[in-house]
N, C-alpha and C positions, 0 to 999 in steps of 0.2 A: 168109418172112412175118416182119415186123417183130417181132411176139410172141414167138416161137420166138426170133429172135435174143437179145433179152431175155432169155428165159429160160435160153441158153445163157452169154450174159454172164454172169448171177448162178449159173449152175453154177459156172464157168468161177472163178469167185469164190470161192466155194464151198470147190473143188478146192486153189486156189493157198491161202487161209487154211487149210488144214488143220493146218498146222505153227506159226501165230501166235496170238497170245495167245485169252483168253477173249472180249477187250474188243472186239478186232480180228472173231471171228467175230460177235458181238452187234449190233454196226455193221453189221454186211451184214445179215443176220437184219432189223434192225429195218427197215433200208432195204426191202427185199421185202416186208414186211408195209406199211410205205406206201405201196410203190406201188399193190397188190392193194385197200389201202383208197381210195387216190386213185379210181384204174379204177371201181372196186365203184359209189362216191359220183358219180358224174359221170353214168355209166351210170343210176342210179337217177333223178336230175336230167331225163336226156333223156326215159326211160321216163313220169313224172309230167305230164311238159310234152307230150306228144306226144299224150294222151290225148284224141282226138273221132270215132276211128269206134265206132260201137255197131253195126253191122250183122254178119250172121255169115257174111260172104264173107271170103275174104284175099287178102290184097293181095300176087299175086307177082308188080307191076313193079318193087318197091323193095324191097332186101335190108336196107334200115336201117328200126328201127323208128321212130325220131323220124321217119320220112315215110310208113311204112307204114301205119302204122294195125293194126297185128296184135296189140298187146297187148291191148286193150281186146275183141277177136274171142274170143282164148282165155279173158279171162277169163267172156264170154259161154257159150264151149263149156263151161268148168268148172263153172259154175251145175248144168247140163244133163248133166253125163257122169257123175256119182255116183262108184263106185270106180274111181278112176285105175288102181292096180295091175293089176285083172283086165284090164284090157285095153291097158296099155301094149305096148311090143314093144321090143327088145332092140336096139341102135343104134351102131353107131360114131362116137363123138363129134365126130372130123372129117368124118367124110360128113354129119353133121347142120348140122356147120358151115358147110362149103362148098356146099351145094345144101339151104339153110332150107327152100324151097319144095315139094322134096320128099315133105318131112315136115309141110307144113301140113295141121291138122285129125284129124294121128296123135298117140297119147300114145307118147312114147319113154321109156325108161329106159335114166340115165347114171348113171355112177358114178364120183369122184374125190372129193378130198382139200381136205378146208375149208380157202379161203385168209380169209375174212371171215363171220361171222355176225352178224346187225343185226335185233331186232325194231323193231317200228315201232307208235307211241301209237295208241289207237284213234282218235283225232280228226285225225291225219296226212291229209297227201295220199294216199300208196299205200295204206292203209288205206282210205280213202273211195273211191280208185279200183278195192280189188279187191272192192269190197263187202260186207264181213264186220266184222267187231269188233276181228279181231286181223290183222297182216300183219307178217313180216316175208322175210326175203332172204338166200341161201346164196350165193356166191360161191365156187366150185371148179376145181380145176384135177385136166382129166381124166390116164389114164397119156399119151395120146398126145398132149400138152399143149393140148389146148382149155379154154380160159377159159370157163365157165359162169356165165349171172347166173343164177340159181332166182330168180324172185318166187314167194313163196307165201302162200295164201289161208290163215292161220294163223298159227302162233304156231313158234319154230324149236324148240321142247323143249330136251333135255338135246345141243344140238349144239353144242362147241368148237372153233374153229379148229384145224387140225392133224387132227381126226378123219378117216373116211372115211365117205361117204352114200352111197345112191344115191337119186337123184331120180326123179319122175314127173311130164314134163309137156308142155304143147306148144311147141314154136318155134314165134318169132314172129320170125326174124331175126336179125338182129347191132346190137348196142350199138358203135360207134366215139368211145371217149375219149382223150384226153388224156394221155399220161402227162409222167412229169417230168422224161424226157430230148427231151421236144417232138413226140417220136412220136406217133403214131394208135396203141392196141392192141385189136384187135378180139374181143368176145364172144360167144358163144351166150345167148341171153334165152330162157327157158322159165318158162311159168306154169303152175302147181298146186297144189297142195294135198298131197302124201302125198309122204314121202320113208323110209327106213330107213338108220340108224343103227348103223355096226357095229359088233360086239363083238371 
């Protein structure tokens, strides 16, 4: 998987600077953090623009959401499902990745490690699209390196990049963006409302 590779490259990076300056690890550092923000922003782009099924069926012909139509489903079921937590269910982040469909209409709880956090204006697109006041978006990376986009119906609270969360929410598929070595790096998209913040 194109992603994994990535992400072993910038290990692999990682490993080999450990012996070179400050400057020299900060340059990779920062690189990783734009890419995860490139991915993050692009992904968000598709999600907004894809935005026209209202009905609360999903769509398991198409594993991308820019043709699926599933975001707009979950964010119907979330209207309707009240506390996410009490009934989410416990999930491995690549089985949620690689068979989305699975899991439609489930609330999962995943857990990994802030690569981006971004609220979003009340008068935004994702804000008007998730229907609420406040909206913004977690972007994580799980232990078994799945790419999580969180859209959530809220606001992100006291959440920093680098922290660890766990999220609650539903799949709706995979986000396929861009990155800046010209690759496709593909995402988990889950929408909800309610996450936890570790200490």
């Amino acid at each position: 998987m194109k992603m994994k590779s990535t992400l072993a490259v910038l290990a692999a990076c990682t490993v080999l600077l450990t012996g070179c300056s400050s400057e020299a690890v900060d340059s990779v550092k920062q690189s990783v953090k734009e890419e995860v923000t490139k991915v993050a922003e692009e992904a968000t782009e598709q999600i907004v623009a894809e935005v026209t099924n209202t009905s609360m069926e999903w769509d398991k012909s198409d594993i991308n959401i820019q043709n699926n139509g599933n975001v707009p489903v979950a964010i119907n079921h979330l209207k309707q499902a009240g506390d996410l937590k009490s009934i989410a269910k416990d999930a491995v982040p690549g089985d949620v990745f690689k068979k989305p469909w699975d899991f439609y209409g489930q609330v999962v709880k995943l857990t990994g490690e802030v690569g981006l956090v971004q609220d979003y204006p009340p008068d935004s697109e994702i804000t008007k699209m998730m229907g609420g006041k406040e909206s913004s978006e977690i972007v994580l990376v799980t232990e078994d390196l799945t790419f999580v986009d969180f859209l959530i119906s809220g606001n992100s609270g006291n959440v920093q990049v680098g922290d660890t969360v766990t999220v609650y929410g539903y799949p709706c598929g995979q986000a396929a963006v861009t990155n800046k070595m010209g690759g496709q790096t593909n995402q988990l998209v889950l929408v909800g409302n309610a996450f936890d913040l570790a200490q």
